[in-house]
C-alpha positions in Angstrom: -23.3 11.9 -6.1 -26.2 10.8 -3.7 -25.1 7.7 -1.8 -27.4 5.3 1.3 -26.4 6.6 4.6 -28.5 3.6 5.8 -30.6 0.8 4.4 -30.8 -2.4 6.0 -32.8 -5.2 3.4 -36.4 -6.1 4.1 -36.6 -3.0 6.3 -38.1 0.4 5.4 -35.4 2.6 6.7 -36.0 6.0 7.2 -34.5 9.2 9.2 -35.6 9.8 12.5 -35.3 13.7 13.1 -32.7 15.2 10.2 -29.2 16.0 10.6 -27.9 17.6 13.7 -25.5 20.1 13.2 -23.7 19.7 16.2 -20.3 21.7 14.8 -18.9 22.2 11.1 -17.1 18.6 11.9 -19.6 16.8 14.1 -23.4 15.8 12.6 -25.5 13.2 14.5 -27.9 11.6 12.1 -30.9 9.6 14.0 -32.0 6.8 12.2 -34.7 4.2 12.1 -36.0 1.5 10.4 -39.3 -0.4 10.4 -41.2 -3.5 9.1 -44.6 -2.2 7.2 -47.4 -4.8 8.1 -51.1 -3.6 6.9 -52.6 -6.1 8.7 -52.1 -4.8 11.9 -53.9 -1.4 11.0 -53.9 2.0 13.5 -52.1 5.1 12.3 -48.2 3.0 12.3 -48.9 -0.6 11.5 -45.4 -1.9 12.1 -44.5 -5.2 13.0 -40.5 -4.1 13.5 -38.8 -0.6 15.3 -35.3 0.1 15.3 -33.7 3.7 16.2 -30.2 4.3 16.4 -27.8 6.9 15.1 -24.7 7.6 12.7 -21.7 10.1 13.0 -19.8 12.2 10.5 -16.9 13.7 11.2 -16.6 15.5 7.5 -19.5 17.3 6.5 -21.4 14.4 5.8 -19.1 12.7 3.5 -18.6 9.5 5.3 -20.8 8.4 8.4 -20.1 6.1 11.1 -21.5 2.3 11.8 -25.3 3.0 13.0 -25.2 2.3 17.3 -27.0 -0.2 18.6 -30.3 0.4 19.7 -31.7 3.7 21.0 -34.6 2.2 23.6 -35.6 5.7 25.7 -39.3 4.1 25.8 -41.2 0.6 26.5 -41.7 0.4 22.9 -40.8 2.2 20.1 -38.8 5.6 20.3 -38.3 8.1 17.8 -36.3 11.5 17.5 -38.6 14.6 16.0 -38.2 18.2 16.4 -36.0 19.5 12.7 -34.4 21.9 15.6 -33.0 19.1 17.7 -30.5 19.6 18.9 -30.1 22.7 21.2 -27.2 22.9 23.5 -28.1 23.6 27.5 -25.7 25.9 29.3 -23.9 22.7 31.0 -22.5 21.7 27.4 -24.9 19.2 27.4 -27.6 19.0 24.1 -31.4 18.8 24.3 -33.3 16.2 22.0 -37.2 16.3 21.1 -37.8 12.9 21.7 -41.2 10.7 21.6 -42.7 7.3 22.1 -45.0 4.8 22.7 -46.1 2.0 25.7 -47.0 -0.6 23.5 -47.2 -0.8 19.7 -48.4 2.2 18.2 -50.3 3.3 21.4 -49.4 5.6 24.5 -47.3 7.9 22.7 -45.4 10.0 25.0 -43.6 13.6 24.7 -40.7 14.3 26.1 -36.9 15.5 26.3 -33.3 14.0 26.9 -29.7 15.0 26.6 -26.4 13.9 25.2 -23.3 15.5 25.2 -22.0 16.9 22.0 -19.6 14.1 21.4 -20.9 10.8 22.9 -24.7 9.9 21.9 -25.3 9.0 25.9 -29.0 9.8 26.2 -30.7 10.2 29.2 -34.0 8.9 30.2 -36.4 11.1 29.2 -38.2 14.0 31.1 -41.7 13.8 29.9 -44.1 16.5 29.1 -46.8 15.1 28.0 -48.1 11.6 28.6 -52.2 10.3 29.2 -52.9 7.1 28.7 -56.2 8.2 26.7 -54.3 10.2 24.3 -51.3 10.0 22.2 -49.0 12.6 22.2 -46.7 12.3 19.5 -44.5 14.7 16.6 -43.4 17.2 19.4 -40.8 20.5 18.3 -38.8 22.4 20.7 -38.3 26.2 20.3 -36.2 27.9 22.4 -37.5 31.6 23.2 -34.9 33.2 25.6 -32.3 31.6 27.3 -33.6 29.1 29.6 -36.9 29.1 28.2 -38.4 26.6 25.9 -41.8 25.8 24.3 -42.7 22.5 23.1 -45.1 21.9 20.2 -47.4 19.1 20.4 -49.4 17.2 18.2 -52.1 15.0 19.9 -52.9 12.3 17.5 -56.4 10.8 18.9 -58.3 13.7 19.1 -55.8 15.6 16.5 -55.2 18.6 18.5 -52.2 20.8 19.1 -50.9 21.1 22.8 -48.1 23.3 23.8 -45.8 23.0 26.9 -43.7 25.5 28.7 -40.4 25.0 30.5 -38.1 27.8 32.3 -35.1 25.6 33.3 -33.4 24.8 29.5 -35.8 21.8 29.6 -35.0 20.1 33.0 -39.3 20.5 34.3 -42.5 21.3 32.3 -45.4 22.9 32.5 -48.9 24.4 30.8 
C-alpha cells in the first residue's frame, strides 16, 4: 500500500530530484517542502523553502527522519537531474544541484558531492550563473568516463544551455 514518505502540515511538500539508487540497500530521497503564496507572483511564488533528505536502508520500505536543512545556496536550493546521482572515481557521488540568490531570482547551476553513505555535500562547483539570467532545471549525462555534459534550462529568456566538463565534474566549460 502507498504510504507519505514526507508531509509536514501547512506545507506543500514535494520531492526534490527522485530516488537515488545509490545500491540495492542504500536510496537517498531529496526532499522539499514549500509555502505557496500567489501574492508574491514570478515563476515560484513561495513564501517558505526547505530541502533536506531521507534514507532507506530496505528498498524503500521504511525511510529515515528527513536531515536538517540542505542550504548549498543564499536562498533556496534544490536537487534536479532524474540521473543524480553518478559516482566519481574517488567513491565520491555527483549531485545536479541548483539555486537561487534571493527569492526566486539568480538561479544558479551547478554540482556537488557526497559520499555514498553520509549526505556531506560540498559547496557547489558552479557552471552556470549571470546575474541577468536564471539558470535553473539542469541534468547531468555522463558520456565517457570523465566526461560529463550538463543540460540547462535558462528560464528568462527560456533557452537551453549546455556545459561540458572533462574532469568527472570538478571544472566546466562551453
Amino acid at each position: 500500500e502507498p504510504f507519505p514518505v514526507y508531509a509536514v502540515p501547512g506545507w506543500d511538500s514535494l520531492p526534490l530530484g527522485g530516488i537515488a539508487h545509490v545500491r540495492d540497500d542504500l536510496l537517498h530521497l531529496l526532499v522539499g517542502r514549500v509555502k505557496f503564496d500567489a501574492s508574491l507572483g514570478g515563476d515560484e511564488p513561495f513564501a517558505g523553502w526547505f530541502a533536506g533528505a531521507t534514507t532507506s536502508r530496505d528498498g524503500g520500505r521504511s525511510w529515515s527522519d528527513v536531515t536538517g536543512e540542505i542550504r548549498l545556496y543564499p536562498m533556496w536550493t534544490e536537487f534536479y537531474g532524474t540521473s543524480n546521482p553518478f559516482p566519481r572515481a574517488d567513491g565520491r557521488l555527483i549531485w545536479s544541484v541548483i539555486g537561487t540568490k534571493g527569492r526566486d531570482l539568480e538561479w544558479m547551476s551547478g554540482v556537488s558531492t557526497t559520499g555514498p553513505e553520509d549526505l556531506d555535500f560540498t559547496p557547489p562547483v558552479v557552471i552556470a550563473a549571470d546575474p541577468a539570467k536564471n539558470f535553473a532545471d539542469t541534468d547531468l549525462i555522463r558520456v565517457d568516463g570523465d566526461r560529463f555534459i550538463a543540460v540547462i534550462r535558462e528560464m528568462t529568456e527560456r533557452e537551453g544551455w549546455i556545459a561540458f566538463s572533462d574532469d568527472e565534474a570538478r571544472t566546466w566549460h562551453g
